[in-house]
Biopython code that builds the backbone (N, CA, C, O; Angstrom):
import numpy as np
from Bio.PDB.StructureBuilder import StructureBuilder

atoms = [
    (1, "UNK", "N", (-131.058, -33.912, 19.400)),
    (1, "UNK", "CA", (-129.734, -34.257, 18.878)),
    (1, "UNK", "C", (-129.320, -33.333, 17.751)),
    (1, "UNK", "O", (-130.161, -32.643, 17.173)),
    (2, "UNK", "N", (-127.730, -33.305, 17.358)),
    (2, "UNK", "CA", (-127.708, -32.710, 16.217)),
    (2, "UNK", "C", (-128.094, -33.489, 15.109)),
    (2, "UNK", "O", (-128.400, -34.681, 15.108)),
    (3, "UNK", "N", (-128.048, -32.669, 14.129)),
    (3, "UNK", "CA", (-128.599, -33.107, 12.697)),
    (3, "UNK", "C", (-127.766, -33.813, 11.646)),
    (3, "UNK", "O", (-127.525, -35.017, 11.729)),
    (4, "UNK", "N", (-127.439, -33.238, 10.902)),
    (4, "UNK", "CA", (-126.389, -34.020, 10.315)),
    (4, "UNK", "C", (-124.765, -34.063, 10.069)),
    (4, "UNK", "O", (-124.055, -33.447, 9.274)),
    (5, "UNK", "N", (-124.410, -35.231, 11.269)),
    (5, "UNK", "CA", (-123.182, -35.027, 10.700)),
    (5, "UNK", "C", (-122.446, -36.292, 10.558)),
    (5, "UNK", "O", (-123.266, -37.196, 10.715)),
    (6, "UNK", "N", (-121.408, -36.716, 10.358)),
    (6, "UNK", "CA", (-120.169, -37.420, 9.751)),
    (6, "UNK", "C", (-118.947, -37.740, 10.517)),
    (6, "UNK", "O", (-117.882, -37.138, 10.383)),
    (7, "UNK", "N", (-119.209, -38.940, 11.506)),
    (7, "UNK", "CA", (-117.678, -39.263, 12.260)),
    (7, "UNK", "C", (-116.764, -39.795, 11.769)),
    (7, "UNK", "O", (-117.206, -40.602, 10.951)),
    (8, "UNK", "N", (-115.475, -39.815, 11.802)),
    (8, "UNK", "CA", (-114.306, -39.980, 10.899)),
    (8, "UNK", "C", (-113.762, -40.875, 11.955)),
    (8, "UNK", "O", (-113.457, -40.265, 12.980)),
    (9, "UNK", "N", (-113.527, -42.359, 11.981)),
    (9, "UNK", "CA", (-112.896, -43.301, 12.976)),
    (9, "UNK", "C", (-111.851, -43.437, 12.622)),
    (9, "UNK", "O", (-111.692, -43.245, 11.417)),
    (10, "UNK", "N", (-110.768, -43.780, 13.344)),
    (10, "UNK", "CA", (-109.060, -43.703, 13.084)),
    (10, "UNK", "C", (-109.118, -45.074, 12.295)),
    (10, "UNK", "O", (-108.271, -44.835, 11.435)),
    (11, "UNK", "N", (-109.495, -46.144, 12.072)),
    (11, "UNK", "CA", (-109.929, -47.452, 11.360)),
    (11, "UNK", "C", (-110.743, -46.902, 9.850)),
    (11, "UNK", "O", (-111.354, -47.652, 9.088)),
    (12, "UNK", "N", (-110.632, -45.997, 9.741)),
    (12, "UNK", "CA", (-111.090, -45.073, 8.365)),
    (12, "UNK", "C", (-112.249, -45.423, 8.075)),
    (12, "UNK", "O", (-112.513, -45.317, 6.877)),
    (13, "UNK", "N", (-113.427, -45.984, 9.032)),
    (13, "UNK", "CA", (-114.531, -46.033, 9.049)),
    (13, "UNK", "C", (-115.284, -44.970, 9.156)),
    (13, "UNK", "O", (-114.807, -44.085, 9.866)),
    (14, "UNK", "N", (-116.688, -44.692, 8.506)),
    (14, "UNK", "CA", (-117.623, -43.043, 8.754)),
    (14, "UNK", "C", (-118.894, -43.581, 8.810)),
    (14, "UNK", "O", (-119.408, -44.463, 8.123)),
    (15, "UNK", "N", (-119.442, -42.753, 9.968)),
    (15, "UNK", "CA", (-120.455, -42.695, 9.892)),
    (15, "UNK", "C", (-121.268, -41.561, 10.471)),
    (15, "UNK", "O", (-121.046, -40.802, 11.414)),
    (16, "UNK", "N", (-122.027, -41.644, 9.835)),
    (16, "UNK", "CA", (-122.872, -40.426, 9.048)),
    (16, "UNK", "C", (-124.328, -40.558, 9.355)),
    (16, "UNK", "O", (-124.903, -41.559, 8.928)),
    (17, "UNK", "N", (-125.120, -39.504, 10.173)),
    (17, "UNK", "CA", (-126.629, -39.987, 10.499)),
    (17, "UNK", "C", (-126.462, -38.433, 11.755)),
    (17, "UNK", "O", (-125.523, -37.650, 11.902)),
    (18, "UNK", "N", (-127.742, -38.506, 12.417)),
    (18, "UNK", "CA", (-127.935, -37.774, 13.360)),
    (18, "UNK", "C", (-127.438, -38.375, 15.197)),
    (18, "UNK", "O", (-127.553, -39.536, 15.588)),
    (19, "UNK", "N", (-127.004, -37.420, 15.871)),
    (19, "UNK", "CA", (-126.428, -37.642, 17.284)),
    (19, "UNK", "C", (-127.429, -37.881, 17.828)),
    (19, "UNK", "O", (-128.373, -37.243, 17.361)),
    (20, "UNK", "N", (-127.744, -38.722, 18.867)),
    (20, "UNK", "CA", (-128.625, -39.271, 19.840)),
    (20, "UNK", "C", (-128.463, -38.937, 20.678)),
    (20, "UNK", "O", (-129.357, -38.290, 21.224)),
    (21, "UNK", "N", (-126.689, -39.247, 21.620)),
    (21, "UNK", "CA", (-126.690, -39.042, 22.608)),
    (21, "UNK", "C", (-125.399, -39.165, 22.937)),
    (21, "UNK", "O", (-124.893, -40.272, 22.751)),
    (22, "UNK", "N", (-124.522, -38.027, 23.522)),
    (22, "UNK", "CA", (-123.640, -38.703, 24.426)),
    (22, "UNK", "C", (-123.168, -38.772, 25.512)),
    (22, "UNK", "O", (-123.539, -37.904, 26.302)),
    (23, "UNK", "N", (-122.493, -39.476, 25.845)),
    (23, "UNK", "CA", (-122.041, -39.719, 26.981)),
    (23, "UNK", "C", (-120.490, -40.488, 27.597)),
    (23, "UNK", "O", (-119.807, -41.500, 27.437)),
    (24, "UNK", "N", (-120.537, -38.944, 28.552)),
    (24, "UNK", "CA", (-119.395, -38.505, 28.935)),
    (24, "UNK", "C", (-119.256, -39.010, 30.521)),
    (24, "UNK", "O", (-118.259, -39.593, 30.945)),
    (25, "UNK", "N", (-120.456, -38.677, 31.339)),
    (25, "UNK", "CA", (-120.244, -38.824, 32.568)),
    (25, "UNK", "C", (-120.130, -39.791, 33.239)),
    (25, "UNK", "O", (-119.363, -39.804, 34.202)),
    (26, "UNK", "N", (-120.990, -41.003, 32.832)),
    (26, "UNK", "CA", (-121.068, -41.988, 33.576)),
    (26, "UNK", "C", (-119.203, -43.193, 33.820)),
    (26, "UNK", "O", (-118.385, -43.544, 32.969)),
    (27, "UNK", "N", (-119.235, -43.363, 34.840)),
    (27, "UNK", "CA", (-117.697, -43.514, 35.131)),
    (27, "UNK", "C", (-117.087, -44.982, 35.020)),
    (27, "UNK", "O", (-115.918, -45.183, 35.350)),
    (28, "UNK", "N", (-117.989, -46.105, 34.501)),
    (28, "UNK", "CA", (-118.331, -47.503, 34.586)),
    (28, "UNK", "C", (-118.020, -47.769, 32.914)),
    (28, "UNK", "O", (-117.736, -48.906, 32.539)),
    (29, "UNK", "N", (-118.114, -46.391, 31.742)),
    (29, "UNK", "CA", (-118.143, -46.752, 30.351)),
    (29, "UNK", "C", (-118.120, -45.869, 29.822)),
    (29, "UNK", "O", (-118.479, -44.712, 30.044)),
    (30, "UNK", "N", (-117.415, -46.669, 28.590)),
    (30, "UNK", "CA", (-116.617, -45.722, 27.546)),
    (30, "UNK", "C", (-116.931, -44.695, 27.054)),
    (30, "UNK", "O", (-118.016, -44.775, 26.478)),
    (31, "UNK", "N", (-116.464, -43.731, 27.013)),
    (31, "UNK", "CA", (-116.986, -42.370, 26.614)),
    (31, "UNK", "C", (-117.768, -42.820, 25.181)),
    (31, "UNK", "O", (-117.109, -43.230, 24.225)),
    (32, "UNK", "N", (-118.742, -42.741, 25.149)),
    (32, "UNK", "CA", (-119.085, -42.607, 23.526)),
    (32, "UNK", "C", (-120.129, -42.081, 23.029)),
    (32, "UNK", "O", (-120.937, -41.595, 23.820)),
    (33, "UNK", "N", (-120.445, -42.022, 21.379)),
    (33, "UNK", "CA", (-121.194, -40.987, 20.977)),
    (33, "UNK", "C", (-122.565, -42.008, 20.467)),
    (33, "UNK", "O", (-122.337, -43.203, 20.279)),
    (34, "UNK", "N", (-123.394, -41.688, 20.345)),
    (34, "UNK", "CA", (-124.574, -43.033, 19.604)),
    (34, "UNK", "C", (-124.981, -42.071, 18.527)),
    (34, "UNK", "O", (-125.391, -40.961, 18.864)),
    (35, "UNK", "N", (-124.903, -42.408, 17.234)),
    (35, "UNK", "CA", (-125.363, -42.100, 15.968)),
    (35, "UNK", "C", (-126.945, -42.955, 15.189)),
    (35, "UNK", "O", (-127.248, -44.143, 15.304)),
    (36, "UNK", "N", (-127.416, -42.282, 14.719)),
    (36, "UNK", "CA", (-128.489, -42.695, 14.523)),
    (36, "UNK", "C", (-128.448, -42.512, 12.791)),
    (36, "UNK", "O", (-128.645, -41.474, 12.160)),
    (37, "UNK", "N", (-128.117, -43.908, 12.250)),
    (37, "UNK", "CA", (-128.082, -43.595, 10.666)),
    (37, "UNK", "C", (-128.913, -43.356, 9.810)),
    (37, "UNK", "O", (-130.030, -43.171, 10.293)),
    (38, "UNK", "N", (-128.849, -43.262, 8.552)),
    (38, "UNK", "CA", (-130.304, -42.758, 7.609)),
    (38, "UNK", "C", (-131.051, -44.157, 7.300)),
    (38, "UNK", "O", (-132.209, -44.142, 6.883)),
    (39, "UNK", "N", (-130.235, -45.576, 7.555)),
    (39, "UNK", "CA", (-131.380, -46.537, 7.693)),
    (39, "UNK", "C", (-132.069, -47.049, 8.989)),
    (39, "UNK", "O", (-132.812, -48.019, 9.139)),
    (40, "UNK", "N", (-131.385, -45.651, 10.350)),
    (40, "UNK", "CA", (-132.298, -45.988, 11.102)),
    (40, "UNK", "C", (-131.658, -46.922, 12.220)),
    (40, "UNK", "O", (-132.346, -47.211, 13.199)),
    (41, "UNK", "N", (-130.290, -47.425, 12.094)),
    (41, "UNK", "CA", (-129.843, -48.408, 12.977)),
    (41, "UNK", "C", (-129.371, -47.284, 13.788)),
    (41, "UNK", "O", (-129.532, -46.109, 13.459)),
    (42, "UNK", "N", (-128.832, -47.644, 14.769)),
    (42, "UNK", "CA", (-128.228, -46.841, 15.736)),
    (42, "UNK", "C", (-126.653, -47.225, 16.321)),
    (42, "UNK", "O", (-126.594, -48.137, 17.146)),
    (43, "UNK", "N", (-125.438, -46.577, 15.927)),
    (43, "UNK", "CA", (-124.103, -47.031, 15.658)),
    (43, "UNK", "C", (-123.748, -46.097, 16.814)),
    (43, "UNK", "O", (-124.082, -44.917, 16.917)),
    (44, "UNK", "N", (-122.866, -46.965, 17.838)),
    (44, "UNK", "CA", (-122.158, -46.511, 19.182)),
    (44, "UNK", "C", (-120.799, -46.097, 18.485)),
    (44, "UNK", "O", (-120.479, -46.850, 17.566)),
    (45, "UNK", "N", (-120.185, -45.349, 18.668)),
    (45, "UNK", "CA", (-118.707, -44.457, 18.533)),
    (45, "UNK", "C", (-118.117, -44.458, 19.443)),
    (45, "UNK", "O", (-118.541, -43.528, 20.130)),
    (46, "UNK", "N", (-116.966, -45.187, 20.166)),
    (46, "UNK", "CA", (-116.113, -44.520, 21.329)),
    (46, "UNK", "C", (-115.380, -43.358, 20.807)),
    (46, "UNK", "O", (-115.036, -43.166, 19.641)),
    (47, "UNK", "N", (-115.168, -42.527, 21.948)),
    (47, "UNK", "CA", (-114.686, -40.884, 21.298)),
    (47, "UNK", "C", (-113.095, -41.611, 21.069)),
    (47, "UNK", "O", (-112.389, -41.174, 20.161)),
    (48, "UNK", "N", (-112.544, -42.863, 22.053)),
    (48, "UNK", "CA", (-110.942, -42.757, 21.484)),
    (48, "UNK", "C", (-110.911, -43.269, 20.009)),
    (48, "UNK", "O", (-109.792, -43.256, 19.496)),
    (49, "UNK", "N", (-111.904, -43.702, 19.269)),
    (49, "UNK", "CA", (-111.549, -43.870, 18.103)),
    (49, "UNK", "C", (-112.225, -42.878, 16.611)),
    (49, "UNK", "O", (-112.377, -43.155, 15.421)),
    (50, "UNK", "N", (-112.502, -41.598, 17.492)),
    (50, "UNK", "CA", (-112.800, -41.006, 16.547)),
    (50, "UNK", "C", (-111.399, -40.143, 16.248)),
    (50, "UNK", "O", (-110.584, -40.077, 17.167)),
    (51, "UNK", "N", (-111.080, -39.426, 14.876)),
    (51, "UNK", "CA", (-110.309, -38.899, 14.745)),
    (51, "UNK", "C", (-110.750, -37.429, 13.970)),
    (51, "UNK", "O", (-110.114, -36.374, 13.964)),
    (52, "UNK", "N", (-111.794, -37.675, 13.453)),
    (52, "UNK", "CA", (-112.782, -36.756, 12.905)),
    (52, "UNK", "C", (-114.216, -36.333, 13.002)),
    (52, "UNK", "O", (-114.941, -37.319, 12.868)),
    (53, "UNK", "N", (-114.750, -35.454, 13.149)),
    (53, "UNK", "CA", (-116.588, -34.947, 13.217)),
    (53, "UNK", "C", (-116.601, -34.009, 12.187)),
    (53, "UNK", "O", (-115.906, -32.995, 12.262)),
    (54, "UNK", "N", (-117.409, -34.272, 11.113)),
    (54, "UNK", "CA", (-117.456, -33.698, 9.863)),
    (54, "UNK", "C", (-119.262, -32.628, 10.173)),
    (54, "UNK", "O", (-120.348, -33.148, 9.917)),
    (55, "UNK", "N", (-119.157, -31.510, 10.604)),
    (55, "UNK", "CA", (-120.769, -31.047, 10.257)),
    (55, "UNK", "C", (-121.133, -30.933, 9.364)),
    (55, "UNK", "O", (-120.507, -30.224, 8.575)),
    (56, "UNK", "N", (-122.271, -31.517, 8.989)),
    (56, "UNK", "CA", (-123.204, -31.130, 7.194)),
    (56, "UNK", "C", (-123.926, -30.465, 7.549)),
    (56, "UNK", "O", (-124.888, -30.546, 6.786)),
    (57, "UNK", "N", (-124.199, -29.430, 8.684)),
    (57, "UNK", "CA", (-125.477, -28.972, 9.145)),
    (57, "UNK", "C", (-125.217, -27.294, 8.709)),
    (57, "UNK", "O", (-126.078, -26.442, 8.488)),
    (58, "UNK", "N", (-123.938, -27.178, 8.678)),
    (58, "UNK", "CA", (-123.871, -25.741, 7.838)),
    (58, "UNK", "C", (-123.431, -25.004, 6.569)),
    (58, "UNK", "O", (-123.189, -23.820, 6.338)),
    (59, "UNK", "N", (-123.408, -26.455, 5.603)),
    (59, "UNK", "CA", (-123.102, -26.076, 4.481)),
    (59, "UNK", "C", (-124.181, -25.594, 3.362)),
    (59, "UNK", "O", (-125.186, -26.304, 3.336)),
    (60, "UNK", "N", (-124.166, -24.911, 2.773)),
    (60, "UNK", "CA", (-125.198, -24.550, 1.745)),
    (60, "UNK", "C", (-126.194, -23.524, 2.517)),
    (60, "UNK", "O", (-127.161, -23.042, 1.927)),
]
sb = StructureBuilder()
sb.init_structure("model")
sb.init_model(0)
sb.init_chain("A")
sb.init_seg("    ")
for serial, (resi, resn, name, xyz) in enumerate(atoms, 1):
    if name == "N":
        sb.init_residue(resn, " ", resi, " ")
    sb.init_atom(name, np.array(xyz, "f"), 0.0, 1.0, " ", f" {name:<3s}", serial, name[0])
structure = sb.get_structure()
């Protein structure tokens, strides 16, 4: 997965942790992204409610 980054939800919710997994193909459910946070839970994202992807993986 990638490393660290920061989804920006149109509900001005963020979350922030490493990508797990996503998924695009399967045709039965919602496109979405699974985030894996720094305490470890694991937070589903549908892509229609993202409005932002922030990378921290190339700053500094």
């Amino acid at each position: 997965g990638k490393g660290n980054i920061e989804i920006v939800t149109r509900d001005g919710n963020r979350v922030r942790g490493v990508v797990r997994s996503m998924k695009t193909t399967q045709a039965l459910t919602t496109p979405s992204v699974k985030v894996e946070r720094g305490d470890g839970e694991i937070v589903k994202v549908p892509f229609s409610t993202i409005v932002e992807i922030i990378d921290h993986n190339s700053r500094g």
